[in-house]
PLY file of the C-alpha trace (Angstrom):
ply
format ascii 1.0
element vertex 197
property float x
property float y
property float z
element edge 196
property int vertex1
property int vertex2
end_header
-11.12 -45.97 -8.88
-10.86 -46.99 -12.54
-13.62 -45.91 -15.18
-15.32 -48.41 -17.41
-14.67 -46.98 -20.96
-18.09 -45.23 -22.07
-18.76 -44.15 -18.75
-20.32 -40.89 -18.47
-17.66 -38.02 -16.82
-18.95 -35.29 -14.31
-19.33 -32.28 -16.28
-16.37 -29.22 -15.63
-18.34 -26.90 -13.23
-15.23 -25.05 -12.62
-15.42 -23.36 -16.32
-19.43 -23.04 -16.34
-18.89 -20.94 -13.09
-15.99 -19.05 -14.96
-18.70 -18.37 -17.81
-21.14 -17.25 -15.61
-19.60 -14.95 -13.35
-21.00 -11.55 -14.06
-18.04 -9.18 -12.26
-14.09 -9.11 -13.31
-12.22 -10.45 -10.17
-8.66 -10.05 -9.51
-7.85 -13.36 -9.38
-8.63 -13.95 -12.96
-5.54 -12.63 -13.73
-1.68 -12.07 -12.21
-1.35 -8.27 -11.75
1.76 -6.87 -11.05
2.21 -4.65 -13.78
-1.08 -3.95 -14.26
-2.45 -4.20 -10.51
-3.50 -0.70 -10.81
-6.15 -1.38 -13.77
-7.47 -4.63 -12.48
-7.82 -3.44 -8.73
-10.31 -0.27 -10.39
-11.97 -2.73 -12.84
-12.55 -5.03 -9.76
-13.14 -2.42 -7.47
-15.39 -0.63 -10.05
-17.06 -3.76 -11.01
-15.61 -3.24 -14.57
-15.77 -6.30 -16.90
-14.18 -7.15 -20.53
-18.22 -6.73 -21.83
-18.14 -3.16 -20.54
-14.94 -2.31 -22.32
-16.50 -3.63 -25.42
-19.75 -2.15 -25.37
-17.78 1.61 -24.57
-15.26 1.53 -27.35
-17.09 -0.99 -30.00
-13.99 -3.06 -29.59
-13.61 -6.81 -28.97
-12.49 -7.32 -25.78
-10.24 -10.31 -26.51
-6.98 -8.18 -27.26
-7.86 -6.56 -23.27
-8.29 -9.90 -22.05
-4.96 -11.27 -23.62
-3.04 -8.14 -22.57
-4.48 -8.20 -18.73
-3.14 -12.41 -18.98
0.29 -11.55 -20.09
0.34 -8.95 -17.59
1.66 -6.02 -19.94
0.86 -3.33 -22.15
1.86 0.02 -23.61
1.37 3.24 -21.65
-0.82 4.21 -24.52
-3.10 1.29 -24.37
-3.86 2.03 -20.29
-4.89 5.39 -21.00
-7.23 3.96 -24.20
-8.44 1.50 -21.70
-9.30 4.00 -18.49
-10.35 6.55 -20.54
-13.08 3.91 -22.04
-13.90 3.37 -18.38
-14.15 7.08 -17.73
-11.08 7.69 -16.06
-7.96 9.52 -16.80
-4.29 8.70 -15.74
-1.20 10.23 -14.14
1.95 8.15 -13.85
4.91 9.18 -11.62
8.15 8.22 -10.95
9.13 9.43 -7.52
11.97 9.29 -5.08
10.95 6.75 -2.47
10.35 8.23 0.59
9.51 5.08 2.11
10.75 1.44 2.34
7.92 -0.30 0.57
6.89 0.13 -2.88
4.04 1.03 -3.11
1.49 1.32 -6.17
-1.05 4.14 -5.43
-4.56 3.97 -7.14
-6.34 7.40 -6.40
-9.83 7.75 -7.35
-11.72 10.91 -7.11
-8.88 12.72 -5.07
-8.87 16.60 -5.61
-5.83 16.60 -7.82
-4.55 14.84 -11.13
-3.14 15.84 -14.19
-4.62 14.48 -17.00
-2.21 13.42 -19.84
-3.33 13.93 -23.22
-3.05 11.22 -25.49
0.24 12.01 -28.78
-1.77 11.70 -31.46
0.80 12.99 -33.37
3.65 10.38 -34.63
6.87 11.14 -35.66
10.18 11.73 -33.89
9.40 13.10 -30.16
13.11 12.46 -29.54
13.97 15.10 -31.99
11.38 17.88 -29.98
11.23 17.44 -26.89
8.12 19.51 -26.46
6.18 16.83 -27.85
7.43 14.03 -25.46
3.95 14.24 -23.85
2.95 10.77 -21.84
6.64 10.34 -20.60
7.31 13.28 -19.37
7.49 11.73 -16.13
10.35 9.58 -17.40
12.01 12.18 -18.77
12.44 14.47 -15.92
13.69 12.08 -13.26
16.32 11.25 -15.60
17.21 14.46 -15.89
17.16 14.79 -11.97
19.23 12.06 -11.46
21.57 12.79 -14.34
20.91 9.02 -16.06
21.61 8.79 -19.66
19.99 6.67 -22.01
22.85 4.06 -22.05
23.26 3.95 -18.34
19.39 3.43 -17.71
19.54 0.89 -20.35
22.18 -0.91 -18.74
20.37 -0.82 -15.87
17.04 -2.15 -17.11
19.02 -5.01 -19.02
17.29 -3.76 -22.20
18.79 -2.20 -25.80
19.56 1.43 -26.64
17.73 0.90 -29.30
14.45 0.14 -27.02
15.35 2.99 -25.17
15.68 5.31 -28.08
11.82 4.10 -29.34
10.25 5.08 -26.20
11.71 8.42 -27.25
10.29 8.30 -30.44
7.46 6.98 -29.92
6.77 8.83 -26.22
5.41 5.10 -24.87
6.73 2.47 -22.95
5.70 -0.81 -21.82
4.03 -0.89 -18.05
6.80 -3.98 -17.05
9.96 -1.34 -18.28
8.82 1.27 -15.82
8.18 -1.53 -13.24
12.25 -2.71 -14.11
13.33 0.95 -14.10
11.37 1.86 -10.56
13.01 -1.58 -8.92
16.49 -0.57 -10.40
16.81 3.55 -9.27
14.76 2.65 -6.44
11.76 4.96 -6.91
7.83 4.85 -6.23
5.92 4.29 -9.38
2.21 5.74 -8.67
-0.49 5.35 -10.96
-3.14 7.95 -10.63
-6.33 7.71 -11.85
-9.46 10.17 -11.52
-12.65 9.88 -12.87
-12.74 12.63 -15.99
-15.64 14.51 -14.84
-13.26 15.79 -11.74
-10.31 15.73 -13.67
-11.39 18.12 -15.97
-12.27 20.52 -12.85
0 1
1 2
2 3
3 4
4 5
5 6
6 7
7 8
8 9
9 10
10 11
11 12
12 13
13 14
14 15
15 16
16 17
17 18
18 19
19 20
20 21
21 22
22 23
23 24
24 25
25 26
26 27
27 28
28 29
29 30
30 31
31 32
32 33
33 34
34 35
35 36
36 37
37 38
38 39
39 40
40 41
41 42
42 43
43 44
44 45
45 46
46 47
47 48
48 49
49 50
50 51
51 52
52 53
53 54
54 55
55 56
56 57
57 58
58 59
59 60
60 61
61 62
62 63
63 64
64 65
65 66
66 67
67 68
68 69
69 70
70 71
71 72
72 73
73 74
74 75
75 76
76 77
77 78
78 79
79 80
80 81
81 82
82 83
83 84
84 85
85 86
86 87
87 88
88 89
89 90
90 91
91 92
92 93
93 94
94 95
95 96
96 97
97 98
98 99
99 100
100 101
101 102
102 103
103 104
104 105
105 106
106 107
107 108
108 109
109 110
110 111
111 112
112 113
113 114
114 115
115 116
116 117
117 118
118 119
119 120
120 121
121 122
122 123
123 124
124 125
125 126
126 127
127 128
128 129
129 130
130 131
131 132
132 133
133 134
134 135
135 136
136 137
137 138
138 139
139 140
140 141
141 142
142 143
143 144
144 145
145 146
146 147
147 148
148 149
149 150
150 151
151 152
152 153
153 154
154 155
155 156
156 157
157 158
158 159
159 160
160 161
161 162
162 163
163 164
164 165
165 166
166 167
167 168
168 169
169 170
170 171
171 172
172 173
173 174
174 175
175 176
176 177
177 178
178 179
179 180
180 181
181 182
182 183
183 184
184 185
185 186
186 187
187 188
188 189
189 190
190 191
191 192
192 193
193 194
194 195
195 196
């Protein structure tokens, strides 16, 4: 059916329904690296407003973060502990087929991981390696160097050698190095007022 030029158009009711939904849904955006943040904030009935009115932040940099499915270590634990929450991350041998991405709320045990305010070389103490931790001990459990688990990733030494530094990581490199040693990657999250029990 052609239009006569001049013709009034329905109006989009698929972005006026967009505007006006009130609760973050999981559909809004593809979580694989992040499922564990947007199955609490839809679970929670979390929303980008919420983030913004608990930090003072925009919420645009969340939003575009949660689209491109990605961000630093550092950033979840900014995020959740704006929510409330607190975060454990573990890198596991898999003790069963699937892999599975754990979100536990308000179980009786997590260990809260403080954020490194400090910057500077971690690499050079390794005391102060802090939020990977976790990365650092299954390396040492499995005996993987640097170069071999960045061969294995398909990423630089150099990449490698700034999560050191920098004790973070992007969420997608611990998704690559789970899927290439085979492990579980949980996420853990408790609501602070238990975790600090």
């Amino acid at each position: 059916m052609k239009k006569n030029f001049g013709e009034q158009l329905p109006a989009a009711t698929e972005t006026t329904e967009k505007a006006q939904r009130k609760h973050y849904k999981k559909r809004d955006y593809p979580a694989q690296n992040l499922r564990f943040l947007v199955e609490l904030m839809s679970e929670m009935n979390l929303t980008l407003k919420d983030y913004e009115k608990a930090t003072g932040k925009t919420s645009v940099g969340l939003g575009h973060l949660l689209r491109n499915d990605d961000m630093k270590l550092s950033k979840a634990e900014e995020v959740l502990d704006a929510f409330g929450y607190s975060l454990e991350v573990r890198l596991d041998e898999l003790e069963r087929k699937e892999d599975t991405i754990e979100i536990k709320a308000g179980d009786s045990y997590s260990v809260i991981m403080p954020a490194n305010k400090n910057k500077g070389n971690a690499e050079d103490n390794p005391d102060r390696i802090v939020r990977l931790r976790f990365l650092k001990d299954m390396m040492r459990r499995r005996r993987i160097t640097q170069k071999e688990l960045t061969e294995s990733i398909g990423s630089t030494h150099g990449a490698v050698i700034g999560w050191m530094k920098t004790d973070d990581i992007y969420i997608s490199y611990l998704n690559k190095i789970k899927d290439a040693f085979n492990l579980r990657l949980q996420f853990i999250i408790k609501p602070k007022e238990e975790a600090a029990d």
